[in-house]
C-alpha atoms as an extended CHARMM CRD file, in Angstrom:
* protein
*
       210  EXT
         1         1  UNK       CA            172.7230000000      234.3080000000       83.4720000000  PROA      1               0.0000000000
         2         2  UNK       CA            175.8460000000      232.7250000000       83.8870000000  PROA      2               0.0000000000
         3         3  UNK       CA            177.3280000000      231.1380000000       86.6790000000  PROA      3               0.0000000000
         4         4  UNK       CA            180.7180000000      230.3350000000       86.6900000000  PROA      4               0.0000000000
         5         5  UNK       CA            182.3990000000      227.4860000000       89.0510000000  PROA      5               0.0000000000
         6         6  UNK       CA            186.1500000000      227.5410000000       89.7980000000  PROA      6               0.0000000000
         7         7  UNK       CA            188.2690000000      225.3940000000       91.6280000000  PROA      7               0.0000000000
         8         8  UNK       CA            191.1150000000      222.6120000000       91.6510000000  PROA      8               0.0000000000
         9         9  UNK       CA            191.0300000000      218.9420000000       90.4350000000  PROA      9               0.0000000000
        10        10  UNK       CA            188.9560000000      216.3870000000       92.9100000000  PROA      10              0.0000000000
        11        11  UNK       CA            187.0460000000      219.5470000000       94.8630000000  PROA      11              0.0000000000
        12        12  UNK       CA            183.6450000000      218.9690000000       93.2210000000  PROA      12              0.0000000000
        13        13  UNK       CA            183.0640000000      221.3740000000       90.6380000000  PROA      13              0.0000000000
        14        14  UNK       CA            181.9160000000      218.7300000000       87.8410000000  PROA      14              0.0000000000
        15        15  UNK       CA            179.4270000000      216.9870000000       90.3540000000  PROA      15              0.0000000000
        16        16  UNK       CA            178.4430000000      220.3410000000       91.5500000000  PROA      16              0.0000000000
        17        17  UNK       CA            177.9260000000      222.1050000000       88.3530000000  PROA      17              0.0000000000
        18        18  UNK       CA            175.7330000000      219.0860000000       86.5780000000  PROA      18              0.0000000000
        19        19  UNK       CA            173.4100000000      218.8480000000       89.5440000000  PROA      19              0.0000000000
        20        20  UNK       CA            173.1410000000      222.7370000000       89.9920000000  PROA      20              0.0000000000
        21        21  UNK       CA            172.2190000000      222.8220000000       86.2810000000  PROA      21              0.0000000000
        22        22  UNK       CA            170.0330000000      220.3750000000       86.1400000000  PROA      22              0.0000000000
        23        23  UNK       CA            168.3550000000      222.2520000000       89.2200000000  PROA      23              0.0000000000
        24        24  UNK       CA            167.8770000000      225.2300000000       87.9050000000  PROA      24              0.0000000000
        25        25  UNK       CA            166.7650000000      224.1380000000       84.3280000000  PROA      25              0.0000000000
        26        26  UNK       CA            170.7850000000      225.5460000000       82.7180000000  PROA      26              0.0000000000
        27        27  UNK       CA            172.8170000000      224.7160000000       80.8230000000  PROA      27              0.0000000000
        28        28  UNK       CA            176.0220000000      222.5660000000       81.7900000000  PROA      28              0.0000000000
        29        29  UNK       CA            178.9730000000      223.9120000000       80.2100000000  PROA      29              0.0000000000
        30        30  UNK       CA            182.3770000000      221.5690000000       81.3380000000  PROA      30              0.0000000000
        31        31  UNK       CA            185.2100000000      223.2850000000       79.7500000000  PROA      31              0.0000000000
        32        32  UNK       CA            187.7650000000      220.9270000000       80.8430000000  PROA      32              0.0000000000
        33        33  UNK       CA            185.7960000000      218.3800000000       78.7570000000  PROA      33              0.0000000000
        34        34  UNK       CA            186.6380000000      220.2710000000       75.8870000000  PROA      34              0.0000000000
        35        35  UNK       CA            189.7030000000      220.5070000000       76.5410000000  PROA      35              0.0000000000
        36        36  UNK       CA            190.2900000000      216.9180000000       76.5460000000  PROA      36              0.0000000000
        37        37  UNK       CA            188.4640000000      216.3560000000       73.5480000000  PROA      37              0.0000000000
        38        38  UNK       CA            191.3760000000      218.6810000000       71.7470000000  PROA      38              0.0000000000
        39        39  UNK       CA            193.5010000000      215.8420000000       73.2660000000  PROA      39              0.0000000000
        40        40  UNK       CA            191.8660000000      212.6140000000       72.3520000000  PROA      40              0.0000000000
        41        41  UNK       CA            191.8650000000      214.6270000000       68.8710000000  PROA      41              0.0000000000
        42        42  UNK       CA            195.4020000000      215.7670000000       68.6790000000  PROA      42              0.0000000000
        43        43  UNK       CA            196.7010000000      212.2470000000       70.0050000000  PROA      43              0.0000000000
        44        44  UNK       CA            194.0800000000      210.5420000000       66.8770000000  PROA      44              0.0000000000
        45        45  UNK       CA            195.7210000000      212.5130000000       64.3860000000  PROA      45              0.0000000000
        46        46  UNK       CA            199.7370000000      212.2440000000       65.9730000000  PROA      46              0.0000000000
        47        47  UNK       CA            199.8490000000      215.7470000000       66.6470000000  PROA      47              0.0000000000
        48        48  UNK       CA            202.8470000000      215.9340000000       69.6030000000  PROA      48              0.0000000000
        49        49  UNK       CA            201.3640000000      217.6670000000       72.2830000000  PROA      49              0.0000000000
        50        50  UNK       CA            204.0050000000      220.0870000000       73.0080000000  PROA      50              0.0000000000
        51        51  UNK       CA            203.8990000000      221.6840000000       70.3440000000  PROA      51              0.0000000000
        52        52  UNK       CA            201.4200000000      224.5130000000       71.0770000000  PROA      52              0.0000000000
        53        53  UNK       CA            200.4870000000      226.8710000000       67.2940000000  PROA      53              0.0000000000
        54        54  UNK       CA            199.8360000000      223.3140000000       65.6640000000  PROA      54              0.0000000000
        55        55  UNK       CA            197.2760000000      222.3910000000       68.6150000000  PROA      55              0.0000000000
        56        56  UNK       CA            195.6560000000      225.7210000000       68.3900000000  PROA      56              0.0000000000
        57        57  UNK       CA            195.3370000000      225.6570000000       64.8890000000  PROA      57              0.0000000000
        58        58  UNK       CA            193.3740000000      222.0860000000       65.6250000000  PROA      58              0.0000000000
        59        59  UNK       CA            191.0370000000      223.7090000000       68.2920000000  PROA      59              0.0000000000
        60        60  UNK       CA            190.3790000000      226.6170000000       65.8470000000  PROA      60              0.0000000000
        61        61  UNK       CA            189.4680000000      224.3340000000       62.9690000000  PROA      61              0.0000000000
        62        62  UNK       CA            187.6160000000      221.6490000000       64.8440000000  PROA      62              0.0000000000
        63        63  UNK       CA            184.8790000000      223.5250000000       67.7120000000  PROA      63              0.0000000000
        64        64  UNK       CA            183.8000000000      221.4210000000       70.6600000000  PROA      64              0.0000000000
        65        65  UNK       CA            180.5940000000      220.8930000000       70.9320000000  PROA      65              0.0000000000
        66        66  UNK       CA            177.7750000000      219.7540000000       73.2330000000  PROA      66              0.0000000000
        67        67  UNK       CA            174.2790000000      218.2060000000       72.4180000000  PROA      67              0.0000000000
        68        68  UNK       CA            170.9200000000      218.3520000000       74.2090000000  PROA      68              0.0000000000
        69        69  UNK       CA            171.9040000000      215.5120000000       76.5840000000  PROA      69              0.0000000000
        70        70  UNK       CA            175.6920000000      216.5180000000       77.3420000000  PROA      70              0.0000000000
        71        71  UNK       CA            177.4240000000      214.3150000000       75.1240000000  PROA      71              0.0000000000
        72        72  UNK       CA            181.0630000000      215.7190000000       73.7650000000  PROA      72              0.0000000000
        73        73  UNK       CA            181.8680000000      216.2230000000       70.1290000000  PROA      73              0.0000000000
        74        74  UNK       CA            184.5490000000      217.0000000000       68.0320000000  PROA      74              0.0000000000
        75        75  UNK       CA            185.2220000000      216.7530000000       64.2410000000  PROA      75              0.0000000000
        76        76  UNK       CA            182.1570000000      214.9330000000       63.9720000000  PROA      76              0.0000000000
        77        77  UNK       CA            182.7360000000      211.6250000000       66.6140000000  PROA      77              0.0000000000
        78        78  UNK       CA            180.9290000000      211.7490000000       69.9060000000  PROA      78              0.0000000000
        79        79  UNK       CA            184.1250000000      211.6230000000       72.6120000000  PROA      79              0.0000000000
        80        80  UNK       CA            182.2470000000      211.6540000000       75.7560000000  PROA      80              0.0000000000
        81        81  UNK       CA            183.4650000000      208.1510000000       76.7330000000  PROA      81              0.0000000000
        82        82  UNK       CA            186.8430000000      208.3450000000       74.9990000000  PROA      82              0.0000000000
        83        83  UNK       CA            188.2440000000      211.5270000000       76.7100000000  PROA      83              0.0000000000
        84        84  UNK       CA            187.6250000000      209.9060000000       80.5110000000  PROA      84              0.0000000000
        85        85  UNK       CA            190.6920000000      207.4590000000       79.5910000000  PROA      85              0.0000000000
        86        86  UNK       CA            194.0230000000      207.2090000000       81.6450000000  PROA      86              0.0000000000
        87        87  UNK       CA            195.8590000000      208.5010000000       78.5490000000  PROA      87              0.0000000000
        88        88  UNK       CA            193.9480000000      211.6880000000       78.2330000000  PROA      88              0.0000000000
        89        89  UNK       CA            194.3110000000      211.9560000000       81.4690000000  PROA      89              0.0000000000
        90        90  UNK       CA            197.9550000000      212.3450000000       81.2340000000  PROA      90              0.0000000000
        91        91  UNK       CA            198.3490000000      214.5130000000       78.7100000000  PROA      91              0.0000000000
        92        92  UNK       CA            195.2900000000      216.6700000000       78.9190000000  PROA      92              0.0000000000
        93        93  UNK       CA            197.6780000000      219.4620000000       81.1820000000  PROA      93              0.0000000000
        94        94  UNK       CA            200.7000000000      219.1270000000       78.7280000000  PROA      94              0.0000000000
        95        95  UNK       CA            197.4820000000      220.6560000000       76.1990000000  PROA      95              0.0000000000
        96        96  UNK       CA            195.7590000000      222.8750000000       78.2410000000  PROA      96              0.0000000000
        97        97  UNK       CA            198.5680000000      225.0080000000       79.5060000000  PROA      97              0.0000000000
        98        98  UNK       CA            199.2970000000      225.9150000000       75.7740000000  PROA      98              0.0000000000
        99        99  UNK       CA            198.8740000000      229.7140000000       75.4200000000  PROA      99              0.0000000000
       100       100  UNK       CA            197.4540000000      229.1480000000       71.8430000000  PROA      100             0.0000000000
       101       101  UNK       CA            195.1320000000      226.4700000000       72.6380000000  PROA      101             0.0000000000
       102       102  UNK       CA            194.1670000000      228.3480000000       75.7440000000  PROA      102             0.0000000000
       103       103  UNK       CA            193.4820000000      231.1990000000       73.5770000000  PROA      103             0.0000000000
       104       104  UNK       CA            190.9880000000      229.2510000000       70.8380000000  PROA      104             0.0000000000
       105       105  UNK       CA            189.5370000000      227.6250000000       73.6840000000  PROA      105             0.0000000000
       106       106  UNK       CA            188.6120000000      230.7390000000       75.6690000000  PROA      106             0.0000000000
       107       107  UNK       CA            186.7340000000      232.2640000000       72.6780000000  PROA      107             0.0000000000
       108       108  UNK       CA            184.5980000000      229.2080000000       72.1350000000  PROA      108             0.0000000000
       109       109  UNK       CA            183.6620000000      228.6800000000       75.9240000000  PROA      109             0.0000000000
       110       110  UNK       CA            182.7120000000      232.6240000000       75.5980000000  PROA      110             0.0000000000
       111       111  UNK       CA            180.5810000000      231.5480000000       72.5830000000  PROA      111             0.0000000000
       112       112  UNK       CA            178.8530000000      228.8210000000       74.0310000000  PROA      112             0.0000000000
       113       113  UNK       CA            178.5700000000      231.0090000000       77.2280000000  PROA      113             0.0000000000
       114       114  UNK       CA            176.4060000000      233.8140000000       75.3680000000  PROA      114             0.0000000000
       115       115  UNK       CA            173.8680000000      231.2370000000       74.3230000000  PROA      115             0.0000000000
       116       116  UNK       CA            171.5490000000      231.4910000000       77.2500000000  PROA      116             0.0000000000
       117       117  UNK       CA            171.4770000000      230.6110000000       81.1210000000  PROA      117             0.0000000000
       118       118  UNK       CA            174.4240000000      228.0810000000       81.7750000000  PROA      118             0.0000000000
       119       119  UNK       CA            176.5310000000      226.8960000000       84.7350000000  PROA      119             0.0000000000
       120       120  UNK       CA            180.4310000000      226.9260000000       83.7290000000  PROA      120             0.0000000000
       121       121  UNK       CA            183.4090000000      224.8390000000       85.4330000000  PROA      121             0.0000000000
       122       122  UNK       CA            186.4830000000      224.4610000000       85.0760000000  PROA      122             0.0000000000
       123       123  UNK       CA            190.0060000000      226.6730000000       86.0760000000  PROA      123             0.0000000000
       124       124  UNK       CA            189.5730000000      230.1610000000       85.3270000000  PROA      124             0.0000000000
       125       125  UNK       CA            186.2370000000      231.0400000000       84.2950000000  PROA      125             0.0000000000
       126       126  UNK       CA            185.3520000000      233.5820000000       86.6750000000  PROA      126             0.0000000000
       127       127  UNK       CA            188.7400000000      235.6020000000       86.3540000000  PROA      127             0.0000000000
       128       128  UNK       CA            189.3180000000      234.9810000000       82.2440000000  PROA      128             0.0000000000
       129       129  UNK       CA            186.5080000000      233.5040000000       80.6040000000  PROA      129             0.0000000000
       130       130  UNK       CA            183.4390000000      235.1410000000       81.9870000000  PROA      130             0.0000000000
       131       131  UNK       CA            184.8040000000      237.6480000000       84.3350000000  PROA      131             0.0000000000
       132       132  UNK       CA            181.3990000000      239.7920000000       84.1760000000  PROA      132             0.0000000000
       133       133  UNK       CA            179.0180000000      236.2800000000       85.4560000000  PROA      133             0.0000000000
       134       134  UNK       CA            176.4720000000      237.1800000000       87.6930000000  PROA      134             0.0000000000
       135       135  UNK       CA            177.4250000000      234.1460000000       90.1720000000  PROA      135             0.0000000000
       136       136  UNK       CA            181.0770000000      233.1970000000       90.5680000000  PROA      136             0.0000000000
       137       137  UNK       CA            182.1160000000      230.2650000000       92.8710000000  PROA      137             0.0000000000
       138       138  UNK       CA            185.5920000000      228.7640000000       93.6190000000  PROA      138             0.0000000000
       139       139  UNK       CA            185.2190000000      225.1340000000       95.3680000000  PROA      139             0.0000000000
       140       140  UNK       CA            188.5820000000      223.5780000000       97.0210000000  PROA      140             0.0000000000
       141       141  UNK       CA            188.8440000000      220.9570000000       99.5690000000  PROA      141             0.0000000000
       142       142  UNK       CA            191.8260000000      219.3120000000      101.4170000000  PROA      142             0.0000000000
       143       143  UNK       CA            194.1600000000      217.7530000000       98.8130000000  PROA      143             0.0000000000
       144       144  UNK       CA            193.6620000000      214.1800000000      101.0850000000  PROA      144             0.0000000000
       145       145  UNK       CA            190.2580000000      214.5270000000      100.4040000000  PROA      145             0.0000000000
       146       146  UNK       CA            189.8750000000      215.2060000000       96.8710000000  PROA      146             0.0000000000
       147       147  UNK       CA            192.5560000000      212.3710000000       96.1680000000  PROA      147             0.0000000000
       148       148  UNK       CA            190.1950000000      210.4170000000       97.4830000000  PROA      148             0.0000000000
       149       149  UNK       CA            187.5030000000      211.4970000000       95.2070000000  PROA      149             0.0000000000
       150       150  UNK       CA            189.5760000000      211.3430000000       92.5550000000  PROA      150             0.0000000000
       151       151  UNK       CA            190.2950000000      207.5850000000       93.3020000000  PROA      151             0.0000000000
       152       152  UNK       CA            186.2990000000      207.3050000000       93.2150000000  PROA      152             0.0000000000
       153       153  UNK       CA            186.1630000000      208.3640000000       89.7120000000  PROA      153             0.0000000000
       154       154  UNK       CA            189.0900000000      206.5140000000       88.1330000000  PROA      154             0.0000000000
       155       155  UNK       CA            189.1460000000      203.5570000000       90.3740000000  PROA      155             0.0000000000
       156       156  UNK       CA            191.4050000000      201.1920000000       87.9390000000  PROA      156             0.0000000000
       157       157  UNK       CA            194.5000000000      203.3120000000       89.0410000000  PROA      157             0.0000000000
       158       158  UNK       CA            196.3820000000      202.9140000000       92.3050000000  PROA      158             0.0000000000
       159       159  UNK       CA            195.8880000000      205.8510000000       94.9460000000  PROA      159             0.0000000000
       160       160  UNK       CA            199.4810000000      206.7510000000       94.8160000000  PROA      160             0.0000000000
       161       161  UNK       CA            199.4640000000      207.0130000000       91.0100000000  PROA      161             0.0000000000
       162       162  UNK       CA            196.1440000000      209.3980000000       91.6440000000  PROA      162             0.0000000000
       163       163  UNK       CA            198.1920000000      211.4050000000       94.5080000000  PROA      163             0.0000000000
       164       164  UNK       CA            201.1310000000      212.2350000000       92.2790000000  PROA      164             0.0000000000
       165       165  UNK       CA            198.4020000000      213.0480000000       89.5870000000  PROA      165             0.0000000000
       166       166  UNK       CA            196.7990000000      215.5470000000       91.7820000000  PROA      166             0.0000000000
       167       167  UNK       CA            199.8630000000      217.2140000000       92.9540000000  PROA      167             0.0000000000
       168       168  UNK       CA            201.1370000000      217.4990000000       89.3160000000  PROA      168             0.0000000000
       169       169  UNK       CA            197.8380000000      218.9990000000       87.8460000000  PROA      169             0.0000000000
       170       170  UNK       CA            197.6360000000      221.5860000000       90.7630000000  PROA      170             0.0000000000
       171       171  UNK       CA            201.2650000000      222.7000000000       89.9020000000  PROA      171             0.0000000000
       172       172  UNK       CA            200.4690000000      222.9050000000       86.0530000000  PROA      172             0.0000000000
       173       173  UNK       CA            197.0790000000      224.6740000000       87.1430000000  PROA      173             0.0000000000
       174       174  UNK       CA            199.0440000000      227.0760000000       89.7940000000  PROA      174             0.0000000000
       175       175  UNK       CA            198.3790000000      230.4030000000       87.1830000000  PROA      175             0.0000000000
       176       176  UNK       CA            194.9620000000      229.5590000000       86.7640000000  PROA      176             0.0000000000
       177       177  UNK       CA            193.7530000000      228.0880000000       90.1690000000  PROA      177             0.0000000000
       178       178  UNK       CA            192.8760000000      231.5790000000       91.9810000000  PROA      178             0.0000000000
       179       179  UNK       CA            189.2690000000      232.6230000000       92.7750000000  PROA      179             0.0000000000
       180       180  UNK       CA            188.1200000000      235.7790000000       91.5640000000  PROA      180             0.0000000000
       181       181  UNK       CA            187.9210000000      238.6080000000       94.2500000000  PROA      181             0.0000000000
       182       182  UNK       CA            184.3370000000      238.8570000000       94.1180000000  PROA      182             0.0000000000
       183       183  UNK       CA            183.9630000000      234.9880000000       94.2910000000  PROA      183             0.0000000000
       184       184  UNK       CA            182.0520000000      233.0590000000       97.1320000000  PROA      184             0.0000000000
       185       185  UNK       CA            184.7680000000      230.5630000000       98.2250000000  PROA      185             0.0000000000
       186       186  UNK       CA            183.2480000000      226.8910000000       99.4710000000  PROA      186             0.0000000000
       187       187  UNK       CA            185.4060000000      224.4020000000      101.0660000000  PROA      187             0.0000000000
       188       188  UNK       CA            183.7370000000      221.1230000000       99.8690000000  PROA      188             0.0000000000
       189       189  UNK       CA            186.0120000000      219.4790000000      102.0630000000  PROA      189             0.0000000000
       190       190  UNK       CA            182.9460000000      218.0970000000      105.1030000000  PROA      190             0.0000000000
       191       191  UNK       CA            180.0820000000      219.3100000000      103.2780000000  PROA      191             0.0000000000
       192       192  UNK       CA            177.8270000000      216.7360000000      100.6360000000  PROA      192             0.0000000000
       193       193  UNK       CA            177.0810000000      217.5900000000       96.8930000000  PROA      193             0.0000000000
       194       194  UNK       CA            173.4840000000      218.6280000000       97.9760000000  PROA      194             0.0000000000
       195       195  UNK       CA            174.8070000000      221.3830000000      100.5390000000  PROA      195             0.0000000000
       196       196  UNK       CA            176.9010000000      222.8920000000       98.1340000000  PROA      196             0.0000000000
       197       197  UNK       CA            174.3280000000      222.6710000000       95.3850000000  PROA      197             0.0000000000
       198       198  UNK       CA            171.4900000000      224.8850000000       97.6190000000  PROA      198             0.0000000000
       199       199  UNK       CA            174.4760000000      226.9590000000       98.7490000000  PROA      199             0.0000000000
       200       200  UNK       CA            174.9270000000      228.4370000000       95.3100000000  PROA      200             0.0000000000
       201       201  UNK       CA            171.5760000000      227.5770000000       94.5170000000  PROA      201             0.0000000000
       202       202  UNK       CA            170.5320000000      230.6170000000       96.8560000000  PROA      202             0.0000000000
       203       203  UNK       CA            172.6230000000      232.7770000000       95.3550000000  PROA      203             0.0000000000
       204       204  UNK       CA            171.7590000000      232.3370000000       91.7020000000  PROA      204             0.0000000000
       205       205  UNK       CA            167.9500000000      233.1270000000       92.9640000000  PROA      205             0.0000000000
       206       206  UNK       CA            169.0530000000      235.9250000000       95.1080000000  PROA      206             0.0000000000
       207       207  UNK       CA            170.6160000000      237.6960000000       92.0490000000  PROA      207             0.0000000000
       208       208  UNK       CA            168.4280000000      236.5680000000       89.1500000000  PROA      208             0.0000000000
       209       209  UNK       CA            166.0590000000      239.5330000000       88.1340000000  PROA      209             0.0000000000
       210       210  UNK       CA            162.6960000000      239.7810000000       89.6520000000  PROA      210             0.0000000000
């Protein structure tokens, strides 16, 4: 089964997706992670990163992967630490929104998708990526509010830095950030990790077979 979680930046789809996973005995699959592991790679080697065909050519060569306890790799160096830094940060949507990268990247999240029961996140997993998932989800939450979650996660940078962050990554992720139509759209914006968790908890056991 797969269950694939949607959503902007900051709404909860990383904290959701590792605890719903871990709750169900799934797999965690965070696809954004692998995206930023293309970027830690690209900015190792001096690859510029607006030049899309050379940055798919570097996905297609070098496949994320993920081992038993989560960790990120790429071209053989765990980057699970190294893609959280300010600099990926930056540049990971100047990456992502590169038709040819997109493109490589879809294919391997569809690979490691097929592999068994798994929980996906990211942008647009249940409208490109696994648009036949038995579960699809799309979280959002007030942009004030997931600023300030944001600010939670990277709390070395200053919360106006973080807002103009946020409203740059939502315009970048504009295409992508739409639920599907049969989705089951939860505003995170009031509710805690553990109510969203059983939320779509009941629905994965409501549609698993008997």
């Amino acid at each position: 089964m797969i269950v694939a979680i949607d959503g902007p930046a900051g709404a909860g789809k990383s904290t959701v997706a590792r605890r719903l996973a871990e709750r169900l005995g799934f797999r965690y699959l965070d696809t954004g992670a692998m995206y930023r592991a293309l970027t830690w790679l690209a900015l190792q080697r001096g690859l510029p990163t607006g030049d899309g065909p050379p940055l798919g050519e570097l996905a297609l060569a070098n496949p994320v992967t993920f081992d038993r306890e989560g960790r990120v790799w790429i071209a053989g160096v765990d980057v699970t630490a190294s893609i959280r830094q300010t600099r990926i940060d930056q540049q990971v949507p100047v990456v992502a929104r590169h038709p040819a990268v997109r493109e490589v990247m879809r294919d391997r999240q569809r690979q490691l998708g097929a592999e068994g029961d798994v929980v996906i996140e990211g942008r647009d997993i249940g409208t490109v990526v696994a648009p036949d998932a038995e579960v699809k989800v799309y979280l959002n939450a007030d942009s004030s509010i997931r600023a300030r979650r944001r600010q939670a996660e990277r709390p070395g940078i200053g919360g106006d830095a973080l807002a103009t962050d946020l409203r740059l990554r939502d315009q970048s992720d504009a295409a992508r950030m739409r639920p599907a139509a049969d989705a089951e759209q939860i505003d995170t914006t009031t509710l805690e990790v553990d109510d969203v968790v059983a939320r779509i908890e009941r629905l994965v056991r409501e549609r698993q077979p008997a």
